[in-house]
DRENDO-1510 file (C-alpha; in Angstrom, 1 decimal, always signed):
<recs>
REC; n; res; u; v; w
REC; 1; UNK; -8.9; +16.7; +23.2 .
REC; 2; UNK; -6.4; +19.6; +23.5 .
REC; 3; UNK; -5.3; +21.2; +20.3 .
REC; 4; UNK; -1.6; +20.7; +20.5 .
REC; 5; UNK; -2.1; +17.3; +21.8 .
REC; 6; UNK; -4.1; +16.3; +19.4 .
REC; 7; UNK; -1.8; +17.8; +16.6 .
REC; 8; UNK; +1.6; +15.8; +18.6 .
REC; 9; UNK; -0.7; +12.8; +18.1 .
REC; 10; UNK; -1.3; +13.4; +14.3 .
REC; 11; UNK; +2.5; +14.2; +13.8 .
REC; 12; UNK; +3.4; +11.2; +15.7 .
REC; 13; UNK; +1.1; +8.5; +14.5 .
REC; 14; UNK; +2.2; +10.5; +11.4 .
REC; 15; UNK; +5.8; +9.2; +11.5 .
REC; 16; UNK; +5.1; +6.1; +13.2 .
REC; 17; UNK; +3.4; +5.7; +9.7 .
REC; 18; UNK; +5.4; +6.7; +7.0 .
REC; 19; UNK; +5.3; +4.7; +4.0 .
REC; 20; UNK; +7.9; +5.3; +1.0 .
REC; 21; UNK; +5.6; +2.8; -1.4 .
REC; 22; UNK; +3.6; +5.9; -2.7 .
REC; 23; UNK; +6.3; +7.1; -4.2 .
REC; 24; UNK; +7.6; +4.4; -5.6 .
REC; 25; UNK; +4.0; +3.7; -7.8 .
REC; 26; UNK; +4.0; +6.7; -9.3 .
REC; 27; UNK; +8.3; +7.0; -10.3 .
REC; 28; UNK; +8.0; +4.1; -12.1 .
REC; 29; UNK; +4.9; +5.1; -13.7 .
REC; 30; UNK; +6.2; +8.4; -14.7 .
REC; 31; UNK; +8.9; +6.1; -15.9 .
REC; 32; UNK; +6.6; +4.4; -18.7 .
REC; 33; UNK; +5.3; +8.2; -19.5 .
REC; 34; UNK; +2.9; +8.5; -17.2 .
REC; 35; UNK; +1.5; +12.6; -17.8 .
REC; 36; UNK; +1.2; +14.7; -14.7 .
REC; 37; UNK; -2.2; +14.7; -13.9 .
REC; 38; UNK; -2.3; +10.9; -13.9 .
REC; 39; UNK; +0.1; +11.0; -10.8 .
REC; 40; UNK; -1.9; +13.5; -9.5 .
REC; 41; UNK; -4.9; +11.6; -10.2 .
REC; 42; UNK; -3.1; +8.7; -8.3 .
REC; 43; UNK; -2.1; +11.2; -5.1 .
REC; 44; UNK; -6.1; +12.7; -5.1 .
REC; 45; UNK; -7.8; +9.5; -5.0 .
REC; 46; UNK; -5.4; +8.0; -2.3 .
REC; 47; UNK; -6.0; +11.1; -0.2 .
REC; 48; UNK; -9.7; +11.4; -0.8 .
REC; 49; UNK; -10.2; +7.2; -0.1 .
REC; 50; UNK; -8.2; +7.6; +2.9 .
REC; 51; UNK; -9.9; +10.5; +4.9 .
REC; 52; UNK; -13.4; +8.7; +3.5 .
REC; 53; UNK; -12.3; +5.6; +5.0 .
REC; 54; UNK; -11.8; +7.2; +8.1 .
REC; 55; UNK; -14.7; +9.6; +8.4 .
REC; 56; UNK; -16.6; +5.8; +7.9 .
REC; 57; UNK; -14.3; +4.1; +10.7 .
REC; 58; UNK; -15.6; +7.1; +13.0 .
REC; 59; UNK; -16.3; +6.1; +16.5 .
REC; 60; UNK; -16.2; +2.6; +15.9 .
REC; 61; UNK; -12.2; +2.4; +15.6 .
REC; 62; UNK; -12.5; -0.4; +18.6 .
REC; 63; UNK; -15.1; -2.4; +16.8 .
REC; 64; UNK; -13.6; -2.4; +13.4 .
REC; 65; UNK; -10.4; -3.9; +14.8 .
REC; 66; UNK; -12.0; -6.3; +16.9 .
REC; 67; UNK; -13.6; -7.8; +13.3 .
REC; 68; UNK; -10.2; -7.8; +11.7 .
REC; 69; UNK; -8.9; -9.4; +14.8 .
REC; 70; UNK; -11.8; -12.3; +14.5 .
REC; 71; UNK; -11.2; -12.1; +10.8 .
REC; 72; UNK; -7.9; -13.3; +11.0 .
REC; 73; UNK; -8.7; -16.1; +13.5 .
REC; 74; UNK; -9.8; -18.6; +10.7 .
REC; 75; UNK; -10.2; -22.0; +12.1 .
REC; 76; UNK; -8.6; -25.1; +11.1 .
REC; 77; UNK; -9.1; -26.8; +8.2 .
REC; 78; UNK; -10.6; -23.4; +6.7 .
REC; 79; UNK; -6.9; -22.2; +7.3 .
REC; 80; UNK; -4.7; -24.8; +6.1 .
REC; 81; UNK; -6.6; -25.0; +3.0 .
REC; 82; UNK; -6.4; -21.2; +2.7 .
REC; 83; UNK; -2.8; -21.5; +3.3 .
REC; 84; UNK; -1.8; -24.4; +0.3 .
REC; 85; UNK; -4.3; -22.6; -1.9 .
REC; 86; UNK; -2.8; -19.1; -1.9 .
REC; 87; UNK; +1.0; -20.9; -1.5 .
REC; 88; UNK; +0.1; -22.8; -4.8 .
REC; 89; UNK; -1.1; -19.2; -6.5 .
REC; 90; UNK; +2.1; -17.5; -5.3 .
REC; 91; UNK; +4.0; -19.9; -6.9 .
REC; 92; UNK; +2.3; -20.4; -10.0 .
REC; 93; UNK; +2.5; -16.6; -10.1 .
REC; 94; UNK; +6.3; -16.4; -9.5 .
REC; 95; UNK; +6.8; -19.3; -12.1 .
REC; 96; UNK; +4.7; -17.4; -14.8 .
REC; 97; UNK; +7.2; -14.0; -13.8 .
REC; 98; UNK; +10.1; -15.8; -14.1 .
REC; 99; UNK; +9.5; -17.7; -17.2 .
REC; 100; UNK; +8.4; -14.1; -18.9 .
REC; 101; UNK; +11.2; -12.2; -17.6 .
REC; 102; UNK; +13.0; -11.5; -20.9 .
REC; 103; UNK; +9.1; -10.9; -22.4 .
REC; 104; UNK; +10.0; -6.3; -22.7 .
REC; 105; UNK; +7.4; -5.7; -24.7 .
REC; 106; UNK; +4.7; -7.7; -22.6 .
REC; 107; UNK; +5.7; -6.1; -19.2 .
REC; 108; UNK; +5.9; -2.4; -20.5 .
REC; 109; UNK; +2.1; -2.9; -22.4 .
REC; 110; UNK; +1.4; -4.0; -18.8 .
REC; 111; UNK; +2.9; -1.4; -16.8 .
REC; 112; UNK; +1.6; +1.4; -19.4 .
REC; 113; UNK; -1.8; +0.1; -18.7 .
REC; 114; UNK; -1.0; +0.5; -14.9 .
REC; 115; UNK; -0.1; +4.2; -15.6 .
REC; 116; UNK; -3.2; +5.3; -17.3 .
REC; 117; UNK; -5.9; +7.5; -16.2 .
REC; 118; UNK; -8.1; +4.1; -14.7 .
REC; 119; UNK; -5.2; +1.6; -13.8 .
REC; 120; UNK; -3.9; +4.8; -11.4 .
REC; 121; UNK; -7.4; +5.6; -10.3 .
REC; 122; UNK; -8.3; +2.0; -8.9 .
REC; 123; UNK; -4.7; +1.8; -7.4 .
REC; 124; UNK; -5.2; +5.5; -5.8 .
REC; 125; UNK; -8.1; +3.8; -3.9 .
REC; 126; UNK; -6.5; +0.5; -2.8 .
REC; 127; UNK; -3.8; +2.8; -1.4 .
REC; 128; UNK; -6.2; +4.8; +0.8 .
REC; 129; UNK; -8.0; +1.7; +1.8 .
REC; 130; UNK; -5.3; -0.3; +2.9 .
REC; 131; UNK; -4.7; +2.3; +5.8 .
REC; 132; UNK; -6.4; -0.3; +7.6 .
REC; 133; UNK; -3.7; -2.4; +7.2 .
REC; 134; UNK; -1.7; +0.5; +9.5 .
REC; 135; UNK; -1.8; +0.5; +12.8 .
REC; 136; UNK; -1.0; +4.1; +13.2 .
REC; 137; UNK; -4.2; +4.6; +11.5 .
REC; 138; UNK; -6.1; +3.2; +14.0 .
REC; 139; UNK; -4.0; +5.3; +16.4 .
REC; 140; UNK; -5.1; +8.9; +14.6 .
REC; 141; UNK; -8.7; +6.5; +14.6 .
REC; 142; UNK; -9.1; +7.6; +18.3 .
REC; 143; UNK; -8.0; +11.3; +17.8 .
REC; 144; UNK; -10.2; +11.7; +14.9 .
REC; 145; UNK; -13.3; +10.1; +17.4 .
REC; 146; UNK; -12.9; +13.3; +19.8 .
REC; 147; UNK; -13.0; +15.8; +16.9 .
REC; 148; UNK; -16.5; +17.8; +17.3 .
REC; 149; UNK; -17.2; +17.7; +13.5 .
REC; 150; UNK; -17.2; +15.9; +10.2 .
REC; 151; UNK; -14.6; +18.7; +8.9 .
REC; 152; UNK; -12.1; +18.4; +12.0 .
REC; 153; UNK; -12.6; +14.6; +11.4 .
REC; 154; UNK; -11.4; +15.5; +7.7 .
REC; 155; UNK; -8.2; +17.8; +8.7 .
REC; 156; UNK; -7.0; +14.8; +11.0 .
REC; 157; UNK; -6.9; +12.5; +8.3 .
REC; 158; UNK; -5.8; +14.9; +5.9 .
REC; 159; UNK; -2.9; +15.6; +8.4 .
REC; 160; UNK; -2.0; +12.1; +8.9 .
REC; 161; UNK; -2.1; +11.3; +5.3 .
REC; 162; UNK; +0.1; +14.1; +4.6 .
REC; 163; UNK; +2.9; +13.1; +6.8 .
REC; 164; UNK; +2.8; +9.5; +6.3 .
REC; 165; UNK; +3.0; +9.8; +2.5 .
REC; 166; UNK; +6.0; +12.3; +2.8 .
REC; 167; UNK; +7.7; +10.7; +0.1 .
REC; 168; UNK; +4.7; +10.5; -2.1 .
REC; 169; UNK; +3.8; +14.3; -1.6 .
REC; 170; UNK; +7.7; +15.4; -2.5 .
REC; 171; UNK; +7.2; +13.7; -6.0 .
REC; 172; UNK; +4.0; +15.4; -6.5 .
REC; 173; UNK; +5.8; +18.8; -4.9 .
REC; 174; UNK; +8.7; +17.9; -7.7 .
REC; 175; UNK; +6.3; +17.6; -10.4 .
REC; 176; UNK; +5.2; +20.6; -9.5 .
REC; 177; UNK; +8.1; +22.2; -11.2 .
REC; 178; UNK; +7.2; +20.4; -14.4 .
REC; 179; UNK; +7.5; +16.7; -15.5 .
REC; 180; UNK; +11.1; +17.8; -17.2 .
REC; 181; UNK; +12.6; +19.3; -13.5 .
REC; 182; UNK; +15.9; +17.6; -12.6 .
REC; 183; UNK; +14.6; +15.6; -9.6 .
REC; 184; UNK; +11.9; +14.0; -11.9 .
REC; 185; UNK; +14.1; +13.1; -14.5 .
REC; 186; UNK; +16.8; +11.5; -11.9 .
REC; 187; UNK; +14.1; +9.6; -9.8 .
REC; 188; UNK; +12.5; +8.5; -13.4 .
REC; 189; UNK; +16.3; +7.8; -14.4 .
REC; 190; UNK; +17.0; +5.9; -11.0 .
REC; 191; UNK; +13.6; +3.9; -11.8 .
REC; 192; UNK; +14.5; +2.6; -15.1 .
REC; 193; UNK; +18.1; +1.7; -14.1 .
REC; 194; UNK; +16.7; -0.4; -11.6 .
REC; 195; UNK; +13.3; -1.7; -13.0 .
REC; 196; UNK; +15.0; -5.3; -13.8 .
REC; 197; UNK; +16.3; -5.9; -10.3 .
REC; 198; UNK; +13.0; -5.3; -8.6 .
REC; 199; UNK; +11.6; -7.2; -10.8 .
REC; 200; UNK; +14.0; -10.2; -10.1 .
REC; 201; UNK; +13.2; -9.3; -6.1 .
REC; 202; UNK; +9.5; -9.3; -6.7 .
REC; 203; UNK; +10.0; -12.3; -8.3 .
REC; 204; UNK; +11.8; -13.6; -5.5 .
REC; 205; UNK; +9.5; -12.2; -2.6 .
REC; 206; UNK; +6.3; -14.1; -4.3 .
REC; 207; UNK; +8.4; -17.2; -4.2 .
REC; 208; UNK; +9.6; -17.0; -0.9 .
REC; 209; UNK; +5.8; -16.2; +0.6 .
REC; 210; UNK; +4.7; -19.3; -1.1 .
REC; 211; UNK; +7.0; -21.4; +0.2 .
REC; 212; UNK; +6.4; -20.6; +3.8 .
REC; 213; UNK; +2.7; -21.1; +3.3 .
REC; 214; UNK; +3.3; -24.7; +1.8 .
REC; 215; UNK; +6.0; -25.4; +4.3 .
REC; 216; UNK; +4.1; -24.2; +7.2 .
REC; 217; UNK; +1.1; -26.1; +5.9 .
REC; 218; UNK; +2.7; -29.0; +5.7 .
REC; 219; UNK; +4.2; -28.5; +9.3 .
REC; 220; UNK; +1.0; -28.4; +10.5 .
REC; 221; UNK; +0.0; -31.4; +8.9 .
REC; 222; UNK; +3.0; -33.7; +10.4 .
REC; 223; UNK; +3.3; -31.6; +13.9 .
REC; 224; UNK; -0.7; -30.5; +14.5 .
REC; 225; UNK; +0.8; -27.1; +15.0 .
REC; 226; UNK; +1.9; -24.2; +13.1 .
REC; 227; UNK; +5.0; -22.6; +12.5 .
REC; 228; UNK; +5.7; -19.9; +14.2 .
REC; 229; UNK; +3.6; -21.8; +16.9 .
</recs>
């Protein structure tokens, strides 16, 4: 592939992909005291699961979406049972929010534990392995599949990660200047003023998913269909 093709493709799929959610793990956590290297830690491990996954995607980009593809066809009743089970677990999860929402001390032992060394670690990797939940990623997939080594391969994803984490690499740039530097301290500021309401939307979200899938299960069980059909 041409050089500055390839490089439009990586900037593209790039943008196509950008994702503020980085940021917004590791504000917070900085928010509960998080120390530097922590969110470091965080940005490393996403960055290094991400290329990894890709180097193992490799050529078979085509084949690894044709299993999520097949994946995702469950058949009926494997589905609707799937559905009212993880509906049910939404809700008992929302409940179990909502009736601790006043419980400070529980949720910042539980978001401290979440910025530590090892809650940031296994959250780095989730990050970098839900790429495959990106299409985009697929997209810089096929570049990555022309590249003539393992390194080029590397540099794509590297690229790719960069631009779509934008957000993520400015809080690591900002922290650069020291965990004290006015933009840290107003993002950490912005994230505590408005811990509670995300909470109440999280809260909110999780109910809202499980009563879809227990609605739509039950559509299917009075209509034979599902909604959207």
């Amino acid at each position: 592939m041409n050089p500055l093709a390839a490089i439009g493709g990586i900037v593209g799929f790039g943008i196509a992909g950008l994702d503020p959610f980085g940021a917004l793990v590791v504000v917070p956590a900085l928010a509960t005291g998080a120390r530097r290297r922590v969110v470091l830690l965080f940005f490393g491990t996403a960055w290094l699961t991400t290329v990894l996954t890709g180097l193992a995607l490799g050529e078979s980009v085509q084949h690894v979406v044709a299993w999520l593809r097949n994946l995702l066809s469950v058949p009926d009743p494997v589905r609707l049972v799937a559905q009212l089970v993880t509906g049910t677990g939404l809700g008992l999860w929302a409940a179990r929010r909502w009736t601790h929402r006043n419980d400070v001390k529980s949720e910042r032992t539980k978001a401290s534990m979440l910025a530590g060394p090892t809650g940031m670690s296994l959250m780095g990797i989730f990050w970098g392995v839900s790429a495959l939940t990106d299409p985009s990623f697929y997209g810089v997939a096929t570049i990555g599949a022309s590249m003539p080594s393992l390194l080029a391969v590397a540099a794509v994803f590297t690229g790719w990660f960069l631009i779509s984490q934008a957000p993520l690499c400015l809080v690591v740039l900002a922290l650069a200047a020291g965990r004290d530097s006015r933009p840290v301290q107003r993002a950490v500021a912005l994230a505590r003023r408005t811990a509670r309401p995300a909470a109440y939307v999280m809260t909110g979200l999780l109910t809202a998913a499980a009563l879809f899938l227990i609605l739509n299960g039950v559509t299917y069980l009075a209509t034979g269909t599902y909604w959207p059909g």
